[in-house]
PDB file as gemmi writes it, atoms N, CA and C in Angstrom:
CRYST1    1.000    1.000    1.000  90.00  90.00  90.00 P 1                      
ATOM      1  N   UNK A   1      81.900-114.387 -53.522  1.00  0.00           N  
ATOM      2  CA  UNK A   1      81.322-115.352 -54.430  1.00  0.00           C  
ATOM      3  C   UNK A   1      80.300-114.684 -55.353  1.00  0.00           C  
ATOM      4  N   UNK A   2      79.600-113.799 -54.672  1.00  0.00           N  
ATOM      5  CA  UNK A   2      78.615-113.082 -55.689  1.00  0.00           C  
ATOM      6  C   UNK A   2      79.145-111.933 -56.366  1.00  0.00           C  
ATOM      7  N   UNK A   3      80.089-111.096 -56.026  1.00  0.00           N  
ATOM      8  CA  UNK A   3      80.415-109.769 -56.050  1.00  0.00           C  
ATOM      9  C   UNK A   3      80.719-110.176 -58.154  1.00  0.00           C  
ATOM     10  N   UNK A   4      81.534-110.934 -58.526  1.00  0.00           N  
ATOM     11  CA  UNK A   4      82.058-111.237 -59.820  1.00  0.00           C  
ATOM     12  C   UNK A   4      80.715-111.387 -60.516  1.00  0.00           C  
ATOM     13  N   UNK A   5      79.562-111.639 -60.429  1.00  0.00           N  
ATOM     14  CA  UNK A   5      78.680-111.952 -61.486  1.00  0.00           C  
ATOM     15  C   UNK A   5      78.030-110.577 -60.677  1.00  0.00           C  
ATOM     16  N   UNK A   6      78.016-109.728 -59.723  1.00  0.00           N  
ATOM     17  CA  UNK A   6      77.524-108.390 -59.717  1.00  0.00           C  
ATOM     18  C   UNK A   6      78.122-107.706 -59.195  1.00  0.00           C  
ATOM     19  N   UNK A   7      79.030-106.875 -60.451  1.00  0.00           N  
ATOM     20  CA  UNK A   7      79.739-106.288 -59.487  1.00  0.00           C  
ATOM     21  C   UNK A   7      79.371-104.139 -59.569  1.00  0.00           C  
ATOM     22  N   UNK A   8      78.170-104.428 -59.667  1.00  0.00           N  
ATOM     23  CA  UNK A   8      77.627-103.523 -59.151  1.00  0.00           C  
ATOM     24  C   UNK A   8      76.607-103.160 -58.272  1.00  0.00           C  
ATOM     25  N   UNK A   9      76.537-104.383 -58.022  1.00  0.00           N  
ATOM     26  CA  UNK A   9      75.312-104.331 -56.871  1.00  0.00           C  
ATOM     27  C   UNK A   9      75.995-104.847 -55.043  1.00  0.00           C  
ATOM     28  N   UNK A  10      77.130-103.688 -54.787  1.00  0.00           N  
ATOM     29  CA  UNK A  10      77.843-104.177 -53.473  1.00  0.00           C  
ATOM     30  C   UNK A  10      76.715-103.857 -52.523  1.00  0.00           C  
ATOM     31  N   UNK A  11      75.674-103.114 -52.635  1.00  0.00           N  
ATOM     32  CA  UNK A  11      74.942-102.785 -51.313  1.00  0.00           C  
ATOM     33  C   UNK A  11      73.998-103.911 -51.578  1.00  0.00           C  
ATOM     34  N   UNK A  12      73.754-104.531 -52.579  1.00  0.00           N  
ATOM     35  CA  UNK A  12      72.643-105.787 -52.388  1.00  0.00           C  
ATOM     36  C   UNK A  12      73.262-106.970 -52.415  1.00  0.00           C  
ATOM     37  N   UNK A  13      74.540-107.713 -52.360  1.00  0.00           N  
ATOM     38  CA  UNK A  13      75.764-108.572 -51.638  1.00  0.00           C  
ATOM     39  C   UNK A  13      75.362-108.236 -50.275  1.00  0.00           C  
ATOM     40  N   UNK A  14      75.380-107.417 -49.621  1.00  0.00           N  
ATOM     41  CA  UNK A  14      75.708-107.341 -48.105  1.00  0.00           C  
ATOM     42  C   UNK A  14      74.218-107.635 -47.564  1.00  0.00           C  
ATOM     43  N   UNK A  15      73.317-107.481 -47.983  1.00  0.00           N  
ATOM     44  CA  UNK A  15      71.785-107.397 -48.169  1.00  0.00           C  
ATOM     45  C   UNK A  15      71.644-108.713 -48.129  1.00  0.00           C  
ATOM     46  N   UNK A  16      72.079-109.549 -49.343  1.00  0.00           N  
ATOM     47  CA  UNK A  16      71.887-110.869 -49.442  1.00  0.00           C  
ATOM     48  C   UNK A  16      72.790-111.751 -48.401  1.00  0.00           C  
ATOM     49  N   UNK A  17      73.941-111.222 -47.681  1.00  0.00           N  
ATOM     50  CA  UNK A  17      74.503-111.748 -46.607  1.00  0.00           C  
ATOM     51  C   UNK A  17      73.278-111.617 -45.329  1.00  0.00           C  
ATOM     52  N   UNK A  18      73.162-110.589 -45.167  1.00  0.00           N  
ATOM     53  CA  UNK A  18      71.665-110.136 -44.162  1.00  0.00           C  
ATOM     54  C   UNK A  18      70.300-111.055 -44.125  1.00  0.00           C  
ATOM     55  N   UNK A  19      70.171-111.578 -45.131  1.00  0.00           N  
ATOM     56  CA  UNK A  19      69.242-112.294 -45.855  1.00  0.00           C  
ATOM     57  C   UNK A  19      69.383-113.698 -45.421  1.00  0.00           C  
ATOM     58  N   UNK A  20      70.645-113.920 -45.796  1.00  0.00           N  
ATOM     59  CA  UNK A  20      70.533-115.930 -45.077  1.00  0.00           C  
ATOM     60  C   UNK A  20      70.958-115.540 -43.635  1.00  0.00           C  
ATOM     61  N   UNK A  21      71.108-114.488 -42.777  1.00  0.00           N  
ATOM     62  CA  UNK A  21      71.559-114.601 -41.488  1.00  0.00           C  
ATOM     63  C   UNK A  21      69.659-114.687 -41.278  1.00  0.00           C  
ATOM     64  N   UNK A  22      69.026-113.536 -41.376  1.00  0.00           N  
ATOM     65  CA  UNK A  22      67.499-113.505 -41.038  1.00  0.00           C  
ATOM     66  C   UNK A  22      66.724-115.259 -40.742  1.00  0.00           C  
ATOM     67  N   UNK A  23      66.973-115.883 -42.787  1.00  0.00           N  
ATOM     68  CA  UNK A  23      66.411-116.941 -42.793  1.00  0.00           C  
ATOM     69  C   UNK A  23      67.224-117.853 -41.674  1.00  0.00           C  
ATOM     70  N   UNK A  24      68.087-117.927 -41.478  1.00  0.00           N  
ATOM     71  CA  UNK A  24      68.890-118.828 -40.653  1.00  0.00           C  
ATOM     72  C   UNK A  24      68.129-118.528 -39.204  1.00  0.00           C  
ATOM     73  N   UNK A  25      67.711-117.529 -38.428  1.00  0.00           N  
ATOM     74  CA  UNK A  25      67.198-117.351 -37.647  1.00  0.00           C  
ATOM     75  C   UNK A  25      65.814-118.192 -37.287  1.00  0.00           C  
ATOM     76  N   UNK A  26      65.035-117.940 -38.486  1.00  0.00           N  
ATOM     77  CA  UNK A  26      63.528-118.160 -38.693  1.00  0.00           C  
ATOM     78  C   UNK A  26      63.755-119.575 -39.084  1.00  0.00           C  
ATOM     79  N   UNK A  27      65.159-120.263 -39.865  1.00  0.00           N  
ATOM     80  CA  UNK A  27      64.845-121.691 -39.810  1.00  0.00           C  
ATOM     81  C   UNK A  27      65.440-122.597 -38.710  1.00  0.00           C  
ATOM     82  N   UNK A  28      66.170-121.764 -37.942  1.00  0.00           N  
ATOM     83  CA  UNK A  28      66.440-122.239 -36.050  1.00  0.00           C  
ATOM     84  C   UNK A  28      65.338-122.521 -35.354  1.00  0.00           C  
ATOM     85  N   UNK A  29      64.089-121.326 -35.839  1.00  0.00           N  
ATOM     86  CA  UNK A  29      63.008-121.511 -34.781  1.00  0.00           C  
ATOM     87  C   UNK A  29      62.160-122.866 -35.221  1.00  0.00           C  
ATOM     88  N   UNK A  30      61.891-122.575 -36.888  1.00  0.00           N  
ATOM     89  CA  UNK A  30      61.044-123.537 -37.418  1.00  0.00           C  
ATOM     90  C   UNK A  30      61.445-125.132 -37.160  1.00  0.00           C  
ATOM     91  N   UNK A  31      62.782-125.222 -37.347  1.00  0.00           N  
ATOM     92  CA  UNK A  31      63.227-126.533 -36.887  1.00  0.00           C  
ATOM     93  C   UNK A  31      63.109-127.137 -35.260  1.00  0.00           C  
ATOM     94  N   UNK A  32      63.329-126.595 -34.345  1.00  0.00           N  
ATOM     95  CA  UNK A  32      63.356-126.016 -33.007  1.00  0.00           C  
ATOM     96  C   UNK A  32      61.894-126.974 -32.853  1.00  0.00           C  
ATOM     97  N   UNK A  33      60.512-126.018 -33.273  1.00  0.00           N  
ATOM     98  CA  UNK A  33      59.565-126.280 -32.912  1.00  0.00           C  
ATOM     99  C   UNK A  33      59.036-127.928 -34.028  1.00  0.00           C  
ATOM    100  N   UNK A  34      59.589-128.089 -34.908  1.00  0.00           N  
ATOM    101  CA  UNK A  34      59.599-129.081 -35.556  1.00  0.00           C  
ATOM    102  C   UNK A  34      59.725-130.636 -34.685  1.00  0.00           C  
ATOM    103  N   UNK A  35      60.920-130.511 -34.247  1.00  0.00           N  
ATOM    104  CA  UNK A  35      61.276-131.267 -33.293  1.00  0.00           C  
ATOM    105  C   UNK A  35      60.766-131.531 -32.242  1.00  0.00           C  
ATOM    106  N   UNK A  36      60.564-130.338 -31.242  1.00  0.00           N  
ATOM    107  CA  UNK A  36      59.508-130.852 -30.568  1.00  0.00           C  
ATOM    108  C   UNK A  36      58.093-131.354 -30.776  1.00  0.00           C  
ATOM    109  N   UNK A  37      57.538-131.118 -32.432  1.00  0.00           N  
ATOM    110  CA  UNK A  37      56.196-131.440 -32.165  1.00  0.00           C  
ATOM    111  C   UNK A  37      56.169-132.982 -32.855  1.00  0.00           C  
ATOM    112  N   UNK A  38      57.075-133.631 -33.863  1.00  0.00           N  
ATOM    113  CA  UNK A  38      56.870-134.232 -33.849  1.00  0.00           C  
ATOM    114  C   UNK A  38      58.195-135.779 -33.305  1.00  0.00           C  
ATOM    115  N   UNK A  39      59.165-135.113 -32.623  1.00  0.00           N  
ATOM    116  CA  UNK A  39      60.111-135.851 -32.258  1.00  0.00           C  
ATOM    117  C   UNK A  39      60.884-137.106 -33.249  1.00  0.00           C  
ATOM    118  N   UNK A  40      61.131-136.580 -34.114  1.00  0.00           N  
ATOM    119  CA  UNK A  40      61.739-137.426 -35.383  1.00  0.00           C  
ATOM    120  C   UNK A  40      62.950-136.789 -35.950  1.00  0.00           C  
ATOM    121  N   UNK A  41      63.855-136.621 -34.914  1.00  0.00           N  
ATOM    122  CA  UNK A  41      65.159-136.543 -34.801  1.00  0.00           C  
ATOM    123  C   UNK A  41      65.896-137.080 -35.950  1.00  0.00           C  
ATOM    124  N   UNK A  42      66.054-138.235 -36.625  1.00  0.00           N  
ATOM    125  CA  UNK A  42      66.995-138.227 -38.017  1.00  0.00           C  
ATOM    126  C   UNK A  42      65.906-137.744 -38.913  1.00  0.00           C  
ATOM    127  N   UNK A  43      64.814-138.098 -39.352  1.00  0.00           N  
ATOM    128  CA  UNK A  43      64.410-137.828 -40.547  1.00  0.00           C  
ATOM    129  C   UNK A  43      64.678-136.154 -40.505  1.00  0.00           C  
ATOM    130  N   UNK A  44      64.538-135.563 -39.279  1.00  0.00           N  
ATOM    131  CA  UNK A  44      64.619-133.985 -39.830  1.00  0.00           C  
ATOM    132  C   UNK A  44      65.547-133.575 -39.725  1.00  0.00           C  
ATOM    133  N   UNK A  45      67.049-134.375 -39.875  1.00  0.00           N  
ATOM    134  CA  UNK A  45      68.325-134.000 -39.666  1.00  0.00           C  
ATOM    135  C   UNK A  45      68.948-134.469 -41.456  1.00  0.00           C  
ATOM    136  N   UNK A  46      68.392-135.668 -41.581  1.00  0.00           N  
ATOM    137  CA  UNK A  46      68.174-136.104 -43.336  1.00  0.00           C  
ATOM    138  C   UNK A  46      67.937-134.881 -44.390  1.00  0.00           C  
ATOM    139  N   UNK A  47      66.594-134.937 -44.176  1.00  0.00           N  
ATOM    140  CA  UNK A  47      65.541-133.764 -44.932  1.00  0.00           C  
ATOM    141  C   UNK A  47      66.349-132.227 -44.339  1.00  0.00           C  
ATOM    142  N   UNK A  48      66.784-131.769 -43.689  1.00  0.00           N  
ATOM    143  CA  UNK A  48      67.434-130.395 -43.507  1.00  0.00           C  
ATOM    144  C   UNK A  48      68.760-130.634 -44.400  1.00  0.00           C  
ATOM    145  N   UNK A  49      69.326-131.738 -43.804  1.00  0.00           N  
ATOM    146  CA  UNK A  49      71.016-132.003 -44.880  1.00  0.00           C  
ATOM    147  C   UNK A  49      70.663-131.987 -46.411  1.00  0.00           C  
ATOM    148  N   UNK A  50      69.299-132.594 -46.604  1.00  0.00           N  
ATOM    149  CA  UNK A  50      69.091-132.588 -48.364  1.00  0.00           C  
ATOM    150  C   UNK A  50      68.790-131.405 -48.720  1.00  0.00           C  
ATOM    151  N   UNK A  51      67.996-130.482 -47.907  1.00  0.00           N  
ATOM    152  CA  UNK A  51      67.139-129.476 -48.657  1.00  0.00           C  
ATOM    153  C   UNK A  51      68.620-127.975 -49.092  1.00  0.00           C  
ATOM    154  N   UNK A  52      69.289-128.422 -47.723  1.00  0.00           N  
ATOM    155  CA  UNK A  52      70.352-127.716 -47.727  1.00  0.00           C  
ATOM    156  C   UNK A  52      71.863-127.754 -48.735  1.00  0.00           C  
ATOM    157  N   UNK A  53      71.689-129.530 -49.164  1.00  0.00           N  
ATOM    158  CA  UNK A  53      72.399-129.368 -50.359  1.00  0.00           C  
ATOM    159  C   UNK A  53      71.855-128.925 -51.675  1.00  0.00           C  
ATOM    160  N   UNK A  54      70.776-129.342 -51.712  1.00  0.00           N  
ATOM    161  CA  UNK A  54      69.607-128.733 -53.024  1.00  0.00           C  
ATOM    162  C   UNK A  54      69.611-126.813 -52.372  1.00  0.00           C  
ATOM    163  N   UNK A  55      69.751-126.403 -51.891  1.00  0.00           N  
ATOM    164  CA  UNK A  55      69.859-125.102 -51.418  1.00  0.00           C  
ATOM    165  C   UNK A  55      71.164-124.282 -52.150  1.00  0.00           C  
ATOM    166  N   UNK A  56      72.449-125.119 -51.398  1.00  0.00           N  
ATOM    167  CA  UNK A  56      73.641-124.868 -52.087  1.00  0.00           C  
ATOM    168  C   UNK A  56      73.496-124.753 -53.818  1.00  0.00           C  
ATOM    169  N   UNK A  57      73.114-125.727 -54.227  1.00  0.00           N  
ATOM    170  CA  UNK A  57      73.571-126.153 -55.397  1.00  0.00           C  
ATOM    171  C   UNK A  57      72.695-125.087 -56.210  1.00  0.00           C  
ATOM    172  N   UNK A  58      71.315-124.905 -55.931  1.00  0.00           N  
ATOM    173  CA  UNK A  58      70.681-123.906 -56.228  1.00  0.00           C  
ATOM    174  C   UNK A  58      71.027-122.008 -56.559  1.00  0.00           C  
ATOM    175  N   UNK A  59      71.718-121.990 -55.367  1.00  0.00           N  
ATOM    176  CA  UNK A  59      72.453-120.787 -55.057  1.00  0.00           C  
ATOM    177  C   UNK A  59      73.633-120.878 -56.024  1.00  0.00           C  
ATOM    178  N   UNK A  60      74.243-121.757 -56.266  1.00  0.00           N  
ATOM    179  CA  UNK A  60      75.595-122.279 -56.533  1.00  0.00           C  
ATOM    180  C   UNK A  60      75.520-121.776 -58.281  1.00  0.00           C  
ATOM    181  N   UNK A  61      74.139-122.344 -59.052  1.00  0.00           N  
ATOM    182  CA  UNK A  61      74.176-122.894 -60.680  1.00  0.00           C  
ATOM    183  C   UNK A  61      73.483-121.522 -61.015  1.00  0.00           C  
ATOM    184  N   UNK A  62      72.581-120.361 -60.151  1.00  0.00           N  
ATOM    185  CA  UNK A  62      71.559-119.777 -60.246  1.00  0.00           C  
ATOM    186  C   UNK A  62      72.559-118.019 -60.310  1.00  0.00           C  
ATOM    187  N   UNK A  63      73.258-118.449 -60.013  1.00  0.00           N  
ATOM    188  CA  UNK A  63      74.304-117.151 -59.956  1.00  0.00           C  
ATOM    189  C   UNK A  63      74.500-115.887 -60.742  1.00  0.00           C  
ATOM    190  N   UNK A  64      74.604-116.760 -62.074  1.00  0.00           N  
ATOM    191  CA  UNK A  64      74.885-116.376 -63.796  1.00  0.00           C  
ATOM    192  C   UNK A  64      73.910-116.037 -64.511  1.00  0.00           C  
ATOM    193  N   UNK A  65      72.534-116.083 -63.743  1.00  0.00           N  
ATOM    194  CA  UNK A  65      71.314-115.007 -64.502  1.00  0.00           C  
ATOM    195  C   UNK A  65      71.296-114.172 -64.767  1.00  0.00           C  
ATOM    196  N   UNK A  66      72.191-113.447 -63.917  1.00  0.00           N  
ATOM    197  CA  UNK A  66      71.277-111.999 -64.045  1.00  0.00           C  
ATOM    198  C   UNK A  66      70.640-111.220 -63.549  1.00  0.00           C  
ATOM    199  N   UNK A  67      69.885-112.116 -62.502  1.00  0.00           N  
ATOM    200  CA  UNK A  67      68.582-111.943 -61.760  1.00  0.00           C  
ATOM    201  C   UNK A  67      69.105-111.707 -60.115  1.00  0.00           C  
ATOM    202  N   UNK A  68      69.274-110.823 -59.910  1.00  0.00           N  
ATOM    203  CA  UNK A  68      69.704-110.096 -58.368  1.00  0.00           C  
ATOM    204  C   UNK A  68      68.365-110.888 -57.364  1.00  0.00           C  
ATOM    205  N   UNK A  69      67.060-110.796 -57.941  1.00  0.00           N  
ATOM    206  CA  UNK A  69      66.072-111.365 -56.923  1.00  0.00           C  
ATOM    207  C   UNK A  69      66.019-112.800 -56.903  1.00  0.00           C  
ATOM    208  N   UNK A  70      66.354-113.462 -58.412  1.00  0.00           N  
ATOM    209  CA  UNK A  70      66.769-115.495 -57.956  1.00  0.00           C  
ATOM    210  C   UNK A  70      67.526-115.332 -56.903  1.00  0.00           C  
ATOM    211  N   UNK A  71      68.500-114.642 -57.122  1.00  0.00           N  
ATOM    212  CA  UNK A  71      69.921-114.630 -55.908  1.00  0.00           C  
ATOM    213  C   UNK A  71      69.378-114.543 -54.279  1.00  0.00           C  
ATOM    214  N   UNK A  72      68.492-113.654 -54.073  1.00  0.00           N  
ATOM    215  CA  UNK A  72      67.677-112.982 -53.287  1.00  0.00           C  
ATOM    216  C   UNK A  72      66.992-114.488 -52.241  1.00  0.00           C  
ATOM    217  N   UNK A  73      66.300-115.053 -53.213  1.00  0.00           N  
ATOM    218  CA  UNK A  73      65.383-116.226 -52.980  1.00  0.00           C  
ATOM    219  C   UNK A  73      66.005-117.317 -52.535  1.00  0.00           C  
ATOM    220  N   UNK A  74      67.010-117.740 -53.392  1.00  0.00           N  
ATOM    221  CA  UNK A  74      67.869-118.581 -53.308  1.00  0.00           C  
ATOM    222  C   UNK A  74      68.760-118.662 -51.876  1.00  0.00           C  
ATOM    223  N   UNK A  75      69.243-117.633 -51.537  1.00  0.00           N  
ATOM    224  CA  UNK A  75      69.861-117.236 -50.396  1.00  0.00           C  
ATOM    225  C   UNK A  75      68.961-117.163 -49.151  1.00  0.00           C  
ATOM    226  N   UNK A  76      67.974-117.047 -49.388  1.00  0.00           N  
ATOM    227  CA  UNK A  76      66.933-116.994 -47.812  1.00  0.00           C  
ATOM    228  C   UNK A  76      66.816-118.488 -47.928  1.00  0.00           C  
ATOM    229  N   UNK A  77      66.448-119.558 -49.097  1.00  0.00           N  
ATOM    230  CA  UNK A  77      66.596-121.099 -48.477  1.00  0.00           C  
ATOM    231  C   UNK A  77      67.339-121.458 -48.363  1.00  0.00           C  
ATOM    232  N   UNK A  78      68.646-120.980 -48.850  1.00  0.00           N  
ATOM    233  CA  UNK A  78      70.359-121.513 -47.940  1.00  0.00           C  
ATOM    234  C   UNK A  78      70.140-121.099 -47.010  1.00  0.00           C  
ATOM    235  N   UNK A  79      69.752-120.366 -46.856  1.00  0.00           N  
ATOM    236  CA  UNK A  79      70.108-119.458 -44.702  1.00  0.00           C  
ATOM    237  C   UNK A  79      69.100-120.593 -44.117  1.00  0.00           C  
ATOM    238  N   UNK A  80      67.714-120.460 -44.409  1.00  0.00           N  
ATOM    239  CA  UNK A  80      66.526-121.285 -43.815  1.00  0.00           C  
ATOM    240  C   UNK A  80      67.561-122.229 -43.023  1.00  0.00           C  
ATOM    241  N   UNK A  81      67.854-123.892 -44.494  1.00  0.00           N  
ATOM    242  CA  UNK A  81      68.096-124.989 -44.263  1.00  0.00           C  
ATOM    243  C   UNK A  81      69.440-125.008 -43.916  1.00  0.00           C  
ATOM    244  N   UNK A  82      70.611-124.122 -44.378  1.00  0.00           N  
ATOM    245  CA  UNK A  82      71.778-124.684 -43.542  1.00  0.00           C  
ATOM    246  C   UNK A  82      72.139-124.107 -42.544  1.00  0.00           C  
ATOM    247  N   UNK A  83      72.134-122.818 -41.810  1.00  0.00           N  
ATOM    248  CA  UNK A  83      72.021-122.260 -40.567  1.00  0.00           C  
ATOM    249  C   UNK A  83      70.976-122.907 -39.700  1.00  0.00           C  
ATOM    250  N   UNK A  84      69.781-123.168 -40.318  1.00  0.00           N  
ATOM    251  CA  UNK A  84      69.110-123.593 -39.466  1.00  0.00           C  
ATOM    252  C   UNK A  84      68.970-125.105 -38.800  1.00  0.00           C  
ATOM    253  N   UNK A  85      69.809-125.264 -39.332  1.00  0.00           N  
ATOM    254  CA  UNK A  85      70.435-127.177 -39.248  1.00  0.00           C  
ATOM    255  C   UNK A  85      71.051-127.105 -37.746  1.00  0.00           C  
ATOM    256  N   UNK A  86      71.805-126.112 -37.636  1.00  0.00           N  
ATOM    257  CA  UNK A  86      72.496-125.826 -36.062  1.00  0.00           C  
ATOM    258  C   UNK A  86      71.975-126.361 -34.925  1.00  0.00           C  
ATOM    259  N   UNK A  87      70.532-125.554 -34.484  1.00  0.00           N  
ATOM    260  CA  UNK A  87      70.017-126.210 -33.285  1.00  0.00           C  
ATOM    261  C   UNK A  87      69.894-128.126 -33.860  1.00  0.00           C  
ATOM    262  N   UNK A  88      68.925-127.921 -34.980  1.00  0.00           N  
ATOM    263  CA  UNK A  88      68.763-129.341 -35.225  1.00  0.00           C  
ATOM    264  C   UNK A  88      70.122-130.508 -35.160  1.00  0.00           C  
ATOM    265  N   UNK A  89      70.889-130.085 -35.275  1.00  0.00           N  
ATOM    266  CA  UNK A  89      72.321-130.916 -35.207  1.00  0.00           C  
ATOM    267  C   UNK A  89      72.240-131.222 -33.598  1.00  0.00           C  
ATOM    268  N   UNK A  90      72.643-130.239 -32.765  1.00  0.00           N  
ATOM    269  CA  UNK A  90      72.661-130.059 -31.196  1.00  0.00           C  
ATOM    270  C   UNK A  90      71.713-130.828 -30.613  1.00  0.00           C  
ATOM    271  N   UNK A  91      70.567-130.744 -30.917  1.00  0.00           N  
ATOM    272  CA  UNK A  91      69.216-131.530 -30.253  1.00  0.00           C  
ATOM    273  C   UNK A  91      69.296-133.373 -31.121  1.00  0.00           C  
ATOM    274  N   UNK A  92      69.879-133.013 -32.318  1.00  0.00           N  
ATOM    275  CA  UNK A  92      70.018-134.557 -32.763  1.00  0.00           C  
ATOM    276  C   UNK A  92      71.407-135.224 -31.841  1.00  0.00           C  
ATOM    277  N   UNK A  93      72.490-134.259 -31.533  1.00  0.00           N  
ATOM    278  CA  UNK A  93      73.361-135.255 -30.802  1.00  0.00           C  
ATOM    279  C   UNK A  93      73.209-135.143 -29.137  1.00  0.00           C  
ATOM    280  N   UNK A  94      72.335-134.022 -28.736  1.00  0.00           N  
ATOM    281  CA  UNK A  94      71.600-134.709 -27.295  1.00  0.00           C  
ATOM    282  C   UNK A  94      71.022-135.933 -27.557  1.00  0.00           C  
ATOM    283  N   UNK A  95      70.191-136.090 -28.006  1.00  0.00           N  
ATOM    284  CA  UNK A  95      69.010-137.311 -28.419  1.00  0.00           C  
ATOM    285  C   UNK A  95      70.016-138.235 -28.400  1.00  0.00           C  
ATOM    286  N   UNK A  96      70.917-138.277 -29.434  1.00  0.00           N  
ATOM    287  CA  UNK A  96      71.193-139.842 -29.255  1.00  0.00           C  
ATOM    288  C   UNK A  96      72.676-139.849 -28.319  1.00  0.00           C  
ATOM    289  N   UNK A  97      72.697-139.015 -27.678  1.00  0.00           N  
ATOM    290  CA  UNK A  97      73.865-139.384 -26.202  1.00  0.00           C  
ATOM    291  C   UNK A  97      73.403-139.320 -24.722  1.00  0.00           C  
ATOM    292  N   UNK A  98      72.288-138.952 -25.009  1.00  0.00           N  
ATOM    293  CA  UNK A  98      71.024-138.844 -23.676  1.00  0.00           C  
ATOM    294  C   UNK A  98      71.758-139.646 -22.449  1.00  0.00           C  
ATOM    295  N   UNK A  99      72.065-140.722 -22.254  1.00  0.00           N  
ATOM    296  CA  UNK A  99      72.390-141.908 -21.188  1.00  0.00           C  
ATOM    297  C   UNK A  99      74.059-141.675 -20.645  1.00  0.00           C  
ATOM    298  N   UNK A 100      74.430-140.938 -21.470  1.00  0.00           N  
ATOM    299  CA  UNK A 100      76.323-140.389 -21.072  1.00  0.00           C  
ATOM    300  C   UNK A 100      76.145-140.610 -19.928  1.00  0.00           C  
ATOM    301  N   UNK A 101      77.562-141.648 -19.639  1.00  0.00           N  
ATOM    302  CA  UNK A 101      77.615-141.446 -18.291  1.00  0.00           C  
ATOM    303  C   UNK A 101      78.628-140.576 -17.545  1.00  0.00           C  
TER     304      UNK A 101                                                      
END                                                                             
């Protein structure tokens, strides 16, 4: 997806793959501890799904600059909010199946 608007920058593509795996990490934890502190299970399943489409779309329109470091930026808050949605998904469908019998 990136390689066509740079296609000379293959070692900073793989970099920027590296990049939303990192943020995806750091927004597992941040969400993680989110949850437990303030236990508001949809709103932070809402607000992660929005920030993460505003993330996409960001990444998505921001492409065609020019700018290897927008790309850069852009890609650590896709990783943040949609990797990091994972645990938050898991702990949102414990929460509301808690009573399974």
């Amino acid at each position: 997806m990136v390689l066509p608007f740079y296609p000379t920058e293959s070692e900073a593509i793989g970099q920027i793959g590296v990049t939303i795996v990192v943020a995806g990490m750091l927004g597992s934890v941040v969400g993680g501890f989110l949850l437990d502190r303030f236990k508001k299970f949809k709103l932070t399943t809402v607000l992660d799904y929005l920030f993460s489409f505003f993330g996409m779309l960001s990444f998505t329109f921001t492409l065609d600059l020019g700018s290897i470091a927008v790309v850069f930026v852009n890609a650590f808050l896709l990783g943040f909010f949609m990797t990091g949605y994972l645990p938050i998904g898991f702990e949102f469908a414990a929460e509301i199946t808690f009573p399974a019998a």
